[in-house]
Structure formats: structure tokens, C-alpha cells
C-alpha positions as CSV (number, residue, x, y, z in Angstrom):
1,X,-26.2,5.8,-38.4
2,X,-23.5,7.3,-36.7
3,X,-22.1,6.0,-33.3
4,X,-24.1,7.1,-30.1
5,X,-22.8,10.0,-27.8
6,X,-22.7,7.4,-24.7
7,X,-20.1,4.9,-27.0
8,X,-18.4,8.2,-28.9
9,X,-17.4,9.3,-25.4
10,X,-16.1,6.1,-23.7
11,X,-14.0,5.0,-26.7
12,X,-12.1,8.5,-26.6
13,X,-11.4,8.2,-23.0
14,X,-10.1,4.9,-22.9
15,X,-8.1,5.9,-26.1
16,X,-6.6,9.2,-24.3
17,X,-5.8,6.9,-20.6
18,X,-4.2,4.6,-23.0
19,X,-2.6,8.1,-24.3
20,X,-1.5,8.8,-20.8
21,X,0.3,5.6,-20.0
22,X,-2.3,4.1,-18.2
23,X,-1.8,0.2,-18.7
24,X,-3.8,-1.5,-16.1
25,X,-7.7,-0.8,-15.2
26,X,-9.9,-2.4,-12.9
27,X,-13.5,-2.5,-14.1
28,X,-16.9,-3.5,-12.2
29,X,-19.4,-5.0,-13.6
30,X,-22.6,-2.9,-14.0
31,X,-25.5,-1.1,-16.5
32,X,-24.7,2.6,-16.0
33,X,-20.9,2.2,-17.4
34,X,-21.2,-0.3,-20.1
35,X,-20.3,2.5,-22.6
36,X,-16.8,2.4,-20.7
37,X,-16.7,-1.5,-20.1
38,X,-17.4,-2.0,-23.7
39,X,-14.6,0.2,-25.0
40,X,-11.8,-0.9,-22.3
41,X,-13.0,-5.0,-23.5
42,X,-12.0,-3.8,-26.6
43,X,-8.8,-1.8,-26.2
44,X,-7.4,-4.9,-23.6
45,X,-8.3,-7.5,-26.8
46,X,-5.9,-4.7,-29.1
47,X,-3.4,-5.3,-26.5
48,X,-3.7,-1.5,-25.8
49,X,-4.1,-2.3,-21.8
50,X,-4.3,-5.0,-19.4
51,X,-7.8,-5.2,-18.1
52,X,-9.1,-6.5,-14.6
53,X,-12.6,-7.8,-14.1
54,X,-13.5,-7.7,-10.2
55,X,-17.2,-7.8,-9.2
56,X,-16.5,-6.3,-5.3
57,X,-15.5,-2.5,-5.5
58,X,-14.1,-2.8,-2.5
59,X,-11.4,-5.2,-3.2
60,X,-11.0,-3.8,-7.3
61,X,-10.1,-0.3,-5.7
62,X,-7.5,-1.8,-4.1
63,X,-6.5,-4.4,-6.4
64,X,-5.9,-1.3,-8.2
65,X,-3.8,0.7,-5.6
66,X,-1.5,-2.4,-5.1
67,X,-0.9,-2.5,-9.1
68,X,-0.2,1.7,-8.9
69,X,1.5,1.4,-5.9
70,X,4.4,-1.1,-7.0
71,X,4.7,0.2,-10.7
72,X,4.2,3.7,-9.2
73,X,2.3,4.9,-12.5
74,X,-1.7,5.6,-12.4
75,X,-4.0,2.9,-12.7
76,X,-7.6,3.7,-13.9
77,X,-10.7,1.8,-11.4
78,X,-14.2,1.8,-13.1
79,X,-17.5,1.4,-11.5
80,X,-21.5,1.8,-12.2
81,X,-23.7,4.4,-9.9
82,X,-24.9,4.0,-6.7
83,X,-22.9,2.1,-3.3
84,X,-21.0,1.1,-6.2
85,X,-19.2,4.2,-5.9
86,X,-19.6,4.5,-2.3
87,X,-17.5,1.1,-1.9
88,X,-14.1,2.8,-3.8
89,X,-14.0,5.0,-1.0
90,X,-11.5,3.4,2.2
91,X,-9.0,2.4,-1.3
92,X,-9.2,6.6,-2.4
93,X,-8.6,7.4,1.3
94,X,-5.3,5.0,1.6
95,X,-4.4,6.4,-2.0
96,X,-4.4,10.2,-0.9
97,X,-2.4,8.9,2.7
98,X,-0.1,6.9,0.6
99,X,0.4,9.1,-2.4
100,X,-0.7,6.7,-4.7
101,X,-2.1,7.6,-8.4
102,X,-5.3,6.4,-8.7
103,X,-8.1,7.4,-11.7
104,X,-11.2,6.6,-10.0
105,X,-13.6,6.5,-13.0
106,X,-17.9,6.2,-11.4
107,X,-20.8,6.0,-13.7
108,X,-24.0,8.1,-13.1
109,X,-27.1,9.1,-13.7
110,X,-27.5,12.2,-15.9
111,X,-29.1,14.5,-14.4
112,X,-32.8,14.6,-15.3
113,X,-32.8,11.0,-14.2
114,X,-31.1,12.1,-10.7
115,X,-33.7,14.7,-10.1
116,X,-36.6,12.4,-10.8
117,X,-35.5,10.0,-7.9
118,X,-34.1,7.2,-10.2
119,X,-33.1,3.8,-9.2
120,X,-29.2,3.6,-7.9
121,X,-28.6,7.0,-7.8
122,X,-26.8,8.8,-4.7
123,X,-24.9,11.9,-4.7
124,X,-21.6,11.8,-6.5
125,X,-20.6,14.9,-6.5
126,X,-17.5,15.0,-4.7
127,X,-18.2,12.1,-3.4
128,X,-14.6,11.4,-1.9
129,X,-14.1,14.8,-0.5
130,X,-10.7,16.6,0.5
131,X,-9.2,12.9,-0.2
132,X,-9.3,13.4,-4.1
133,X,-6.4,16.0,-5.7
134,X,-8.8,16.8,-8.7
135,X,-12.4,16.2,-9.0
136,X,-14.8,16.3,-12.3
137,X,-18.0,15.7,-13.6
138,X,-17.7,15.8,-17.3
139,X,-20.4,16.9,-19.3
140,X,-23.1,14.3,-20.6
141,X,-22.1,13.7,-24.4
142,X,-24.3,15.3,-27.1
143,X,-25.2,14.4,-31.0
144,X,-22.9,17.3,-32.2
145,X,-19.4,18.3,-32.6
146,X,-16.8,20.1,-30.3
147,X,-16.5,17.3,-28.0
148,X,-13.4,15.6,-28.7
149,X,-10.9,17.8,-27.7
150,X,-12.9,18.3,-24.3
151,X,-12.8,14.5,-23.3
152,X,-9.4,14.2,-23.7
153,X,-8.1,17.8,-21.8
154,X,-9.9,16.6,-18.8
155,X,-8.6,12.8,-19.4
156,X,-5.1,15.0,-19.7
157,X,-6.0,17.3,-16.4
158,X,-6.9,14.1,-14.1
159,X,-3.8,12.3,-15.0
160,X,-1.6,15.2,-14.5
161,X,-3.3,16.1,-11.1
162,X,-2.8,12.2,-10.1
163,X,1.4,12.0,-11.3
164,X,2.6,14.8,-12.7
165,X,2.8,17.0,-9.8
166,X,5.0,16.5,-7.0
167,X,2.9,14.2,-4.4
168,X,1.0,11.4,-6.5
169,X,-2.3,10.3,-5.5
170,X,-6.2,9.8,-6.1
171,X,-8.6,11.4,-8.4
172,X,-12.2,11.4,-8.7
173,X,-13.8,11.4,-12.5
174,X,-17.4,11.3,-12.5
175,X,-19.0,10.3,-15.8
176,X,-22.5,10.6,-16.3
177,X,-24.5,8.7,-19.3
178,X,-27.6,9.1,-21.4
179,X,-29.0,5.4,-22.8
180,X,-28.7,4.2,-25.2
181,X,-25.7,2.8,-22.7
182,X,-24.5,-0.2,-25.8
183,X,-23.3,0.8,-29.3
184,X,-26.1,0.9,-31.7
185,X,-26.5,-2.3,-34.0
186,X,-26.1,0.1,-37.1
187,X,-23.1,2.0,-35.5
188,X,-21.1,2.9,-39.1
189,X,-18.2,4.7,-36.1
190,X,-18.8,8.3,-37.9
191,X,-19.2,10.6,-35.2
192,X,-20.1,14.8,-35.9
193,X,-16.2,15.5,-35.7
194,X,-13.0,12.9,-35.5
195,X,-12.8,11.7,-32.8
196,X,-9.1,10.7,-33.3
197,X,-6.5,12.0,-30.9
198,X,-3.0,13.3,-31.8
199,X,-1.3,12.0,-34.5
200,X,1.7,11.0,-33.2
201,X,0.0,9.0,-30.6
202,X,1.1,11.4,-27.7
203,X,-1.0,13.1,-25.3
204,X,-3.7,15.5,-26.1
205,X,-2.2,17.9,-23.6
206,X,1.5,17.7,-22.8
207,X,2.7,18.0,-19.5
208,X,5.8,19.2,-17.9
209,X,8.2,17.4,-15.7
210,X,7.2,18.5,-12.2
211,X,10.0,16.1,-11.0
212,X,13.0,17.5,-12.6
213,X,14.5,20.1,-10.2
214,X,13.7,18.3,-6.6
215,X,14.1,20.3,-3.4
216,X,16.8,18.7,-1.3
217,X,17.1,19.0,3.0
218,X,20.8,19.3,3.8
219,X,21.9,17.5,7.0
220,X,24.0,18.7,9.4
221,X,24.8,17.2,12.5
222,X,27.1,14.7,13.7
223,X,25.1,12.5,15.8
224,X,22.3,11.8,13.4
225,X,19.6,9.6,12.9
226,X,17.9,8.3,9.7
227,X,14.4,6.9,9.8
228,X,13.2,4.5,6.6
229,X,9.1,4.4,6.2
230,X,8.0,2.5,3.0
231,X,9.7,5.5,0.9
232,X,13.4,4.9,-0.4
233,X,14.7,2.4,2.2
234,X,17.3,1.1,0.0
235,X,18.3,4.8,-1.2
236,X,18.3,5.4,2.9
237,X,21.0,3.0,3.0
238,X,23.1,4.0,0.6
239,X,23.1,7.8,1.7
240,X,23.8,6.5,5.3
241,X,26.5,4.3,4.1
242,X,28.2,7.3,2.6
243,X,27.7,9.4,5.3
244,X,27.9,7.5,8.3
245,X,24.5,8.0,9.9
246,X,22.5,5.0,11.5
247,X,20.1,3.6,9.8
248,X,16.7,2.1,11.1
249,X,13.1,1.1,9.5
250,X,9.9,0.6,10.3
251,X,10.2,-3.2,7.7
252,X,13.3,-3.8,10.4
253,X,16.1,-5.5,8.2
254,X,14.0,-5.5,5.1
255,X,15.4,-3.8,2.0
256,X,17.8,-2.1,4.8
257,X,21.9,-2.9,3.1
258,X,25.0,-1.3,4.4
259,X,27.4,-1.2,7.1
260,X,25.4,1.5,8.9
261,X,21.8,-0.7,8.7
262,X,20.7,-1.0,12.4
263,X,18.4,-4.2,11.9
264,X,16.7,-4.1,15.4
265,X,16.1,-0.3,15.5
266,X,12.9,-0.9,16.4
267,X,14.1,-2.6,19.7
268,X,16.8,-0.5,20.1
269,X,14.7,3.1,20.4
270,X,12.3,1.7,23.2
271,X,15.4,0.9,25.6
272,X,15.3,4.1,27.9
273,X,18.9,3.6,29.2
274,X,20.2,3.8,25.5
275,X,18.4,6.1,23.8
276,X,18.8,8.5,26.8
277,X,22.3,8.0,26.0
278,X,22.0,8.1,22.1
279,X,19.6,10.7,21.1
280,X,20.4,12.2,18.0
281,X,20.9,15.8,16.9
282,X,19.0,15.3,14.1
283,X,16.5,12.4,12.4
284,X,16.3,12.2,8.9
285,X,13.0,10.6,8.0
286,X,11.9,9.1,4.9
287,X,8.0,9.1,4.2
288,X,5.9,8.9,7.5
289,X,6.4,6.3,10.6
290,X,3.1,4.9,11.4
291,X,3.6,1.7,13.5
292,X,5.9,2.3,16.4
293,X,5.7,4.0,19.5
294,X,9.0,4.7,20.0
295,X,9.7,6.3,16.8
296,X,6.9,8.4,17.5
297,X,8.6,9.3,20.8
298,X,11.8,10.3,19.3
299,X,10.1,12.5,16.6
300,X,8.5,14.0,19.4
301,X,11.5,15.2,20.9
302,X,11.5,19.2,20.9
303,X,15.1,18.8,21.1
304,X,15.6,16.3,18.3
305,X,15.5,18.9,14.7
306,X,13.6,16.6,12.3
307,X,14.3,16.9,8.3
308,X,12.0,15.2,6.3
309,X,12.0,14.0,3.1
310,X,9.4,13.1,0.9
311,X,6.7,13.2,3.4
312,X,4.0,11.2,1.9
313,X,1.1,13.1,3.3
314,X,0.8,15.3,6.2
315,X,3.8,16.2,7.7
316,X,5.0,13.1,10.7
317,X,6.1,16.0,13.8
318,X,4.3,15.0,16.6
319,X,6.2,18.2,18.6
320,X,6.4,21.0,15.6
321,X,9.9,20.9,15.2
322,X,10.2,19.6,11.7
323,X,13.4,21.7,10.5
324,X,13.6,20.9,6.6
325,X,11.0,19.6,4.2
326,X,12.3,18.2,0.6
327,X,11.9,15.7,-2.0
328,X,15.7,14.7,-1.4
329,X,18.7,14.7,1.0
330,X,21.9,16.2,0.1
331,X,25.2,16.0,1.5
332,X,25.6,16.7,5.2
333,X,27.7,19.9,6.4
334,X,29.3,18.1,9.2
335,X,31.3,15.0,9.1
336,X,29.0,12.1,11.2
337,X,31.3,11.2,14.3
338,X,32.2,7.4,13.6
339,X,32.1,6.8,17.2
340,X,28.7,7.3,17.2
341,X,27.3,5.1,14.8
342,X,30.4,2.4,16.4
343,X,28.1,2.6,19.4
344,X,24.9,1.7,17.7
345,X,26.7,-1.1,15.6
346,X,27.6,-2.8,18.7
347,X,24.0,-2.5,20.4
348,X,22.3,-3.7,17.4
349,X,24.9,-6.8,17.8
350,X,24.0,-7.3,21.1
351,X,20.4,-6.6,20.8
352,X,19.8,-9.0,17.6
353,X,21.5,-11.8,19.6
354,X,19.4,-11.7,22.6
355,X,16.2,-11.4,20.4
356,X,17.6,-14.5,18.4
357,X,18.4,-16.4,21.2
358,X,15.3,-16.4,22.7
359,X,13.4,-16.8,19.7
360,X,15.4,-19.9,19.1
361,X,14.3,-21.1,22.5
362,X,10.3,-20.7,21.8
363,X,8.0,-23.2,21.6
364,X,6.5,-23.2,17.7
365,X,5.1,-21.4,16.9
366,X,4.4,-17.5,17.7
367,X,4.2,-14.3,15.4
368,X,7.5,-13.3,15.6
369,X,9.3,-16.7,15.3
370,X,6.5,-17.1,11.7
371,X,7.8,-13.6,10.8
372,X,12.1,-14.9,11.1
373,X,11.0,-18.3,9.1
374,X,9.4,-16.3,6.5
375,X,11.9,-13.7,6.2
376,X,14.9,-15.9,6.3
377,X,12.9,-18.4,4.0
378,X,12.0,-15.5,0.8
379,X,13.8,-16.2,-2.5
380,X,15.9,-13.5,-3.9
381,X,13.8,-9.9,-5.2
382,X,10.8,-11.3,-3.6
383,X,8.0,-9.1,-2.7
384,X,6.6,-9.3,0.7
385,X,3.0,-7.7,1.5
386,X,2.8,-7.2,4.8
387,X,-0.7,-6.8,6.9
388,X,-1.2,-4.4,9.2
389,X,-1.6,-4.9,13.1
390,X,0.8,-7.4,14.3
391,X,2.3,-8.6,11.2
392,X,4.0,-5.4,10.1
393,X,5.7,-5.3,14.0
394,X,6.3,-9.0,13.6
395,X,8.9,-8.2,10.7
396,X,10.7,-5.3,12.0
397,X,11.0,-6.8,15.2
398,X,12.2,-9.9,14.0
399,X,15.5,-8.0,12.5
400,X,16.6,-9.7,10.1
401,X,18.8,-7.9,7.1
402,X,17.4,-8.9,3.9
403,X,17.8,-6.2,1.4
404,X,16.9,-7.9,-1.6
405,X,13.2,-8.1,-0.6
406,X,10.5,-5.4,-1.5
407,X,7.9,-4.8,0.9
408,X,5.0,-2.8,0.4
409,X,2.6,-2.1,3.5
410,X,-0.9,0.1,3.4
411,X,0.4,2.0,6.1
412,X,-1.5,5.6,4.6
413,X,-4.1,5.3,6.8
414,X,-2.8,1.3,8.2
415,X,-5.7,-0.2,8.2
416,X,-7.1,-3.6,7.7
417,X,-9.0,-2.8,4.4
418,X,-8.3,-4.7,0.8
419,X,-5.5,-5.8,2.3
420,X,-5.8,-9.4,0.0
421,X,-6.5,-7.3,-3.2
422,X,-3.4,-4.9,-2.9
423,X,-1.4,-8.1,-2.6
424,X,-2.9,-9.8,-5.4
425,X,-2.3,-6.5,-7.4
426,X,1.4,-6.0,-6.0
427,X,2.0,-9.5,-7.3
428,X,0.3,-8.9,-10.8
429,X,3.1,-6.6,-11.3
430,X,6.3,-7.7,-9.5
431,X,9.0,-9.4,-11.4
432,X,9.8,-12.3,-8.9
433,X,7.7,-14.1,-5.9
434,X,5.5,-12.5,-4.3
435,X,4.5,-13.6,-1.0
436,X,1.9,-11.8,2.2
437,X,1.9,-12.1,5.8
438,X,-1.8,-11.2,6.9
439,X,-3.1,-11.6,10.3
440,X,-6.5,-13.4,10.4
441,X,-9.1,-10.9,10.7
442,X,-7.2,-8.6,7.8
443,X,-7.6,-11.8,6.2
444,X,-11.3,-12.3,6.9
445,X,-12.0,-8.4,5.9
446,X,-11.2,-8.5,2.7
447,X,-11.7,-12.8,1.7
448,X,-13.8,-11.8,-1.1
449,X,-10.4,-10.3,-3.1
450,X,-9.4,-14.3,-3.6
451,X,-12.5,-14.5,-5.9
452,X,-11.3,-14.9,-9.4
453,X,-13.1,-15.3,-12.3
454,X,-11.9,-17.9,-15.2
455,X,-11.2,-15.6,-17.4
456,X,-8.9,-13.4,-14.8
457,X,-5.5,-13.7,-14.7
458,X,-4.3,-15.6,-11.1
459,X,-1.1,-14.4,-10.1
460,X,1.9,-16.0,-7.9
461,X,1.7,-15.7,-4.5
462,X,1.9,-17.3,-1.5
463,X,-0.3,-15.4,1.2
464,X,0.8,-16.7,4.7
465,X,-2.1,-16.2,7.4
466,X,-1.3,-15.8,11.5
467,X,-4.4,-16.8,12.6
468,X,-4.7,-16.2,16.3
469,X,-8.4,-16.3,16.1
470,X,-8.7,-12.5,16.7
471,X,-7.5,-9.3,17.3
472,X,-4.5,-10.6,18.4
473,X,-2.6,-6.8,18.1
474,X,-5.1,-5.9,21.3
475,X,-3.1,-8.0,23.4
476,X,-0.1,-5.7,22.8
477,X,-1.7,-2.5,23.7
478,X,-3.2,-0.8,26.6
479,X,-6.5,-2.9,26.4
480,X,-4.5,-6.2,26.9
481,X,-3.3,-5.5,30.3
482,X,-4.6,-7.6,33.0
483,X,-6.7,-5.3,35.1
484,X,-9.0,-4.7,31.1
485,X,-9.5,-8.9,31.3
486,X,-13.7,-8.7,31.7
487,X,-14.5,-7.3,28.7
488,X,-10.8,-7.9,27.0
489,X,-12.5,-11.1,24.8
490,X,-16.1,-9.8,24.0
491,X,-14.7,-6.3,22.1
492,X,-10.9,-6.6,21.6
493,X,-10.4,-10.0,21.2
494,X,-13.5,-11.0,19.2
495,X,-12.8,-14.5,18.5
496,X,-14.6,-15.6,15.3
497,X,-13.6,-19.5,15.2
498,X,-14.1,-19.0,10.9
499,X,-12.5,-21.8,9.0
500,X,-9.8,-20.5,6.4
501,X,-9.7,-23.9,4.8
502,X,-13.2,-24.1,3.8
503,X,-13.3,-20.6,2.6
504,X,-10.2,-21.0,0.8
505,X,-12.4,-24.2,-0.4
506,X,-15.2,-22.0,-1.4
507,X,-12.9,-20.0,-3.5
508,X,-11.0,-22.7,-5.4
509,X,-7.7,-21.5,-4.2
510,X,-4.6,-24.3,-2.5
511,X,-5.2,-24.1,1.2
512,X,-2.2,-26.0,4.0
513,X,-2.2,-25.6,7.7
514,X,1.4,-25.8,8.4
515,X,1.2,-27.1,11.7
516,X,5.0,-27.8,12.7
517,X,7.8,-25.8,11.2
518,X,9.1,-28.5,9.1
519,X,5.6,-27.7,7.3
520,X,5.9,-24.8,7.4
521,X,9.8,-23.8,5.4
522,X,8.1,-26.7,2.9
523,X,5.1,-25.0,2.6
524,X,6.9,-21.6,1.3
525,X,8.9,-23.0,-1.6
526,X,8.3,-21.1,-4.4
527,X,5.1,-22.3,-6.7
528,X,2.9,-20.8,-9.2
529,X,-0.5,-19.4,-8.6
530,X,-2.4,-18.4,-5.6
531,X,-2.1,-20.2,-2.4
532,X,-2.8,-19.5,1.4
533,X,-0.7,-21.2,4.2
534,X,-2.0,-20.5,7.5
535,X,-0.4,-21.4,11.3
536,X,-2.5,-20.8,14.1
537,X,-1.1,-19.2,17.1
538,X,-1.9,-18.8,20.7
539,X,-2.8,-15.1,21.3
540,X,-2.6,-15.4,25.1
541,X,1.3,-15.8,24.6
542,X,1.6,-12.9,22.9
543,X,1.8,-10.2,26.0
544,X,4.5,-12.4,27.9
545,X,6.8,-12.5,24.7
546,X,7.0,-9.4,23.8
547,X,7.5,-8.2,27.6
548,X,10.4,-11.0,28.2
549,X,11.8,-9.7,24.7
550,X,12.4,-6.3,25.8
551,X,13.8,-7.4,29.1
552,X,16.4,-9.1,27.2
553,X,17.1,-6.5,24.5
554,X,17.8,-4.3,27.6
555,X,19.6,-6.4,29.8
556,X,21.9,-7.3,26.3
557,X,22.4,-3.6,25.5
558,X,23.6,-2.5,28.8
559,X,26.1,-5.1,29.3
560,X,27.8,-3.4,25.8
């Protein structure tokens, strides 16, 4: 009897991903796409693709974006009808912010069974919205022939709308089956047609390099600034280096190299006096800021011309004025005036000193003091995931030059979501350590991504957890000031009191409360496997800190 339309279809998709260099899939459990699951269990046991078994969509889409993310080719994610689908969606949102290539693969209903109100169906028709580049339903598979060459086009088409064009990101497949949903007991695999793809093993459809001739901006002031998101820090440095523009990022000192890295740029740009005194002609900015005021501020300068280089998704110009969009910099017209960036050198000196100094005088422990101790403690091409909230602050403002460490940060739409899963995934794929720095509640919000199954690969990494018991970031912002202190607790601070350890327990993965900082540098030596190492942190300290921080930085910098 020849193979069932439901099985013919799944095994030539997950032939033609395989096809399109797709290496890594993340499937959920579930009825509707066991044509799919089946085929991708047997392609990963031919060693045609690593496959990942998650039973929270949720954390798989984002397990998922953390593997696309640091290998930067598309990763397939595969789930069953229903909330199923609905739960991929905040990972295809940080995906499209991000411009990271994602195949979101759901299962459905066909549609007789939609329109007679059957069980788990909702409406998956562009489900995702504007957030997807490409979106299709493919056609339910029939006993006959003409198919083949279909499934693999659109297979081709959604892989080319994900990477080949010039900003990566999500797209939205959706697959609808007829039962039976297994492959037939008397499947003899003949089909109406072959169902074989090229014979050379290439793609059905070819695709051109959308990448080969870049667009470049072309710098040309004196007095310039370059600004380093999560897109090409290192290759910032360099072209500063060359060029003698100063150099600041949103990671602070991380991945930052170069006599022209400014390490506590982030401190540096809220001092009035100096950057009333240093504003540059131009900025060149790298991918979009999303964390500090400041930056914002000097972006938002009418009279600052902004170039931008591979902008990730909408364009960062808070005041209009972008001057230059590319996918590249070129050289600069002007020569920089070395006297400029002299002038920041010696501020960053001065302003890393007094944050050090200080630091060095704090009781243990605080958020910035974990952030220097985990920083200065990471082994050589580590990879450091960091949270969002105040972790990612906690780094940059701690300033320390490390530019053999990779960080990668879910700063598309920077928030709290999957934030465990797109570690786990990061470290799946990074040749070295891999270590996080979550705060407690992005910790809590996505707790379910530690669940492994025994069959799942466990990966190396050390995830370090602030726990302030809270929203500790509130304490920072407007809603922390004193005169906010009634309802500051109850709806900003939320304390939880949740015990990491016994979740941790509940998982089966190593939990240590590193209580002292001796415990703490022995708690991050390198090890294998998954592990959480939490320090818990009075919030209420976190206001005066930061306030006696910038006093400092600004009493340093004007005495230069």
C-alpha cells in the first residue's frame, strides 16, 4: 500500500530543511504533527539533524532562537494545533525585533474539521501577524501526484524569506493534516510520484546571495562617536581602532578591544558637564540601543547626524535625524582629531577608577559588584547570556574590557520571556563555557526551560541568579523614588519569597547559594552540565548605589 499523504508530506519537508541547511529543530510533543515528529525522529537517528524534544512551547521557541541566534543560520520549531501555537508567539516577536531566522512549523486541523468546531483548533491563519516575513498554509496532501515539487518550493520560499534576504528573521509555516496522522503498518514507501529531491543533494530552488554587495554608510566627521548594540561589537572596535573614533557599548567592556574602547561609556554619557563638552558630530551606531537612557538622549540630539548600520529592526532615531542607513561602514572622509578621543581616553580612566574604587569599598554583595566578579572571573571565548532588567546594566556599568567574551542579550523587544531556554540553546551551540546572569523573576518566568528530559542533551552552563526577591530594576526607575513608597512593594516590587533551591531540586539540576564571595569565584569554575548559582541581594540598596556611583563618576571626570 503506498505511504499515506500525511507521512509522504512530512518526510519531504524534513528532507528539503535538511536541504536548506537547517541542522537543529525543536519539536513539541503532540497528535496533530506526528506526521512531522515521526519523520524529524528519523532523519536526527540518520544523523541528518540534531533534534530537540521540549514539552513547553514557550521555552522550545526560544530554545530555538538562542540556537539561531548564536550560529546565525535558521532553526526549524515544530508544534501541534491549538494554544500550542499560541505559546510560540512572544519567541516570533523577539525573532522579528532581533532579526533572528526562525521556521516556525504549527500543526492544524484541515479544514472540514476547523469548520465543524473540532477539538484544539483556533485560528492559525496568520496567526503571528506583521511579526512573520513570510507566512503559508500549505495545502493538505492528497493520494495523487504533483506534490513533490510543491512541498519543497515553499520549504525553499520560507527559508529564503527567513536568511536569504538582507534582515534575517521569523516565519510562520502552517501545516495542516488529514489522519491517518502515523505511517500505515503496510507503508511499502511508494508514493504516486518520487518523492526524491535533487540529485545532487542541493536545494530544490536555489537562491542568490542577497549578502554579496552590502550597502556601506561613509563617516565623516572629526569628532565622532561609535555606538556597539549586540551587532558587530568586535568589528566596531576594529574600525574605531583604525579610525580613531571612541568606542562605547551597551555589554560595557564586553567583546569591546582596542585602544579607542571606552569601557565605562555608559557612565560617561549621563555626566552633563562632559557630554555637554563632548558631543559628537556624528554617532555611528551598530544595531539598536535598547537599555540606556543616556544613549537614547544622545541619539536624540537633532544636532547629532546619526549613521546607522545594520539596524536590526526599526530604525533607533528618537529625533528623525538618522543621516545614513547601510549594512556596513566605510572609511571616514575626515581624519578623527586625536585630541578628541585623548579626551575621552582620560575620562574613561578616571571614571573606571572611581567606579572601581567604590565598588571595592561595598559591602558583598550588590548587583554590580556580582556583575565585576563574574566578568573578571569568565574563562577565555566564554559565552555570557545576559538577563534583561538589571543584569544587562549591571555588566556595562561594571566596565570591565574583556573582549574575548560573547554575549548575547534578547534585547529585540528586552523582555523577560524564555530568557533560561535561549541560554540553554546559546550554550548548545557555543564552542567554549557558557555561563548567564539572570535576575530572579526572569528566572522564575521562564523555570520550566531547566526541564530536561533523559533522553535530551544537557549542555554546559553555569546560570548565575541575582535574586533580590523582586523587581529589583523598579528601584532604579521613576517608580522607586521615595515620594512612590505606598504602593512601591505591592506592584513594583512584588516580592515572591520562591525558593530557587527546591525548584532547582524539583528539576534535578546542581543548585549553590554562594553566600560570601569566596563562594562565590569557587562556585564559577568551569564544570560540565547545567548548574544554577544564586546570591541574594538586598534591593533597598540598590537606589543609593547607583546615585553615590554617578556622583563619583562625576566628581572623577571633572577633576581630568
Amino acid at each position: 500500500m503506498p505511504v499515506n499523504p500525511s507521512t509522504a508530506q512530512a518526510r519531504v519537508i524534513v528532507d528539503e530543511l535538511v536541504r536548506n541547511t537547517v541542522s537543529h529543530v525543536v519539536l513539541c510533543p503532540g497528535s496533530r504533527n506526528a506526521p512531522l515528529s515521526i519523520a524529524l525522529y528519523d532523519a536526527a537517528a540518520a544523523g541528518k539533524l540534531q533534534l530537540h524534544v521540549r514539552i513547553d512551547e514557550r521555552g522550545a521557541a526560544f530554545l530555538a532562537l538562542g540556537i539561531a541566534a548564536r550560529t546565525g543560520r535558521p532553526v526549524a520549531v515544530l508544534c501541534t494545533s491549538g494554544t500550542a501555537a499560541a505559546n510560540f508567539h512572544p519567541a516570533v516577536l523577539e525573532a522579528d525585533r532581533a532579526g533572528v531566522p526562525l521556521i516556525v512549523m504549527t500543526a492544524d486541523r484541515p479544514p472540514e474539521l476547523r469548520a465543524a468546531g473540532a477539538s484544539q483548533v483556533i485560528d492559525q491563519h496568520q496567526l503571528y501577524g506583521d511579526a512573520v516575513r513570510y507566512f503559508d498554509e500549505l495545502a493538505v496532501a492528497e493520494r495523487r501526484a504533483g506534490q513533490n515539487s510543491y512541498w519543497r518550493s515553499q520549504i525553499c520560499r520560507a527559508w529564503n524569506a527567513a536568511y536569504g534576504e538582507w534582515r534575517c528573521g521569523p516565519v510562520h509555516l502552517n501545516i495542516p493534516f488529514r489522519e491517518p496522522l502515523v505511517p500505515d503498518l503496510d507503508d511499502d514507501d511508494e508514493w504516486y510520484e518520487s518523492l526524491d529531491g535533487r540529485a545532487d543533494g542541493s536545494r530544490w530552488t536555489e537562491l542568490p546571495d542577497f549578502g554579496a554587495l552590502p550597502s556601506f554608510v561613509v563617516p565623516s566627521a572629526r569628532h565622532g562617536l561609535v555606538i556597539a548594540c549586540d551587532t558587530g561589537v568586535q568589528a566596531a572596535s576594529e574600525w574605531a581602532e583604525q579610525h580613531g573614533w571612541p568606542v562605547v557599548s551597551e555589554t560595557g567592556g564586553l567583546g569591546l578591544s582596542g585602544g579607542t574602547a571606552i569601557s565605562s561609556g555608559a557612565w560617561l554619557l549621563g555626566v552633563e558637564e562632559f557630554i555637554g563638552k563632548h558631543k559628537p558630530e556624528q554617532v555611528l551606531c551598530l544595531g539598536r540601543p535598547t537599555v540606556f537612557r543616556q544613549i537614547q538622549n544622545v541619539l536624540s540630539d537633532a544636532s547629532v547626524e546619526v549613521l546607522l548600520v545594520r539596524p536590526d529592526s526599526d530604525w533607533p532615531a528618537p529625533a528623525h535625524n538618522v543621516r545614513q542607513v547601510g549594512q556596513w561602514f566605510d572609511e571616514p572622509t575626515k581624519p578623527a582629531d586625536p585630541e578628541w578621543l585623548a579626551s575621552w581616553r582620560r575620562a574613561d580612566a578616571a571614571a573606571s577608577s572611581a567606579v572601581a574604587e567604590l565598588l571595592a569599598g561595598e559591602a558583598w554583595p550588590s548587583g554590580l559588584r556580582v556583575a565585576t566578579e563574574l566578568v573578571d572571573a569568565l574563562p577565555p571565548d566564554s559565552l555570557l547570556v545576559v538577563g534583561s532588567s538589571n543584569p544587562t546594566r549591571d555588566v556595562a556599568l561594571a566596565g570591565r574590557l574583556r573582549p574575548d567574551v560573547l554575549v548575547h542579550r534578547n534585547r529585540g523587544v528586552a523582555g523577560i520571556d524564555g530568557t533560561v531556554s535561549t541560554a540553554i540553546g546559546a550554550a548548545y551551540v557555543h564552542r567554549g563555557p557558557s555561563y548567564a546572569l539572570l535576575g530572579d523573576l526572569t528566572f522564575l518566568h521562564d523555570a520550566s526551560g531547566l526541564l530536561t528530559g533523559p533522553a535530551e542533551q544537557r549542555p554546559d552552563l553555569t546560570i548565575v541568579i541575582l535574586n533580590d526577591d523582586g523587581g529589583g530594576i523598579f528601584s532604579l526607575l521613576e517608580q522607586g523614588a521615595p515620594e512612590h513608597a505606598a504602593s512601591f512593594e505591592r506592584v513594583f516590587g512584588t516580592p515572591h519569597g520562591a525558593d530557587l533551591g527546591a525548584l532547582c531540586a524539583g528539576y534535578r539540576v546542581p543548585h549553590v547559594v554562594a553566600e560570601t564571595l569566596t563562594e562565590f569565584r569557587a562556585a564559577l569554575a568551569p564544570a560540565p552540565g547545567l548548574r544554577v548559582v544564586e546570591v541574594r541581594v538586598d534591593r533597598s540598596r540598590h537606589r543609593d548605589l547607583h546615585a553615590r556611583l554617578r556622583a563619583a563618576v562625576s566628581s572623577a571626570v571633572s577633576a581630568v
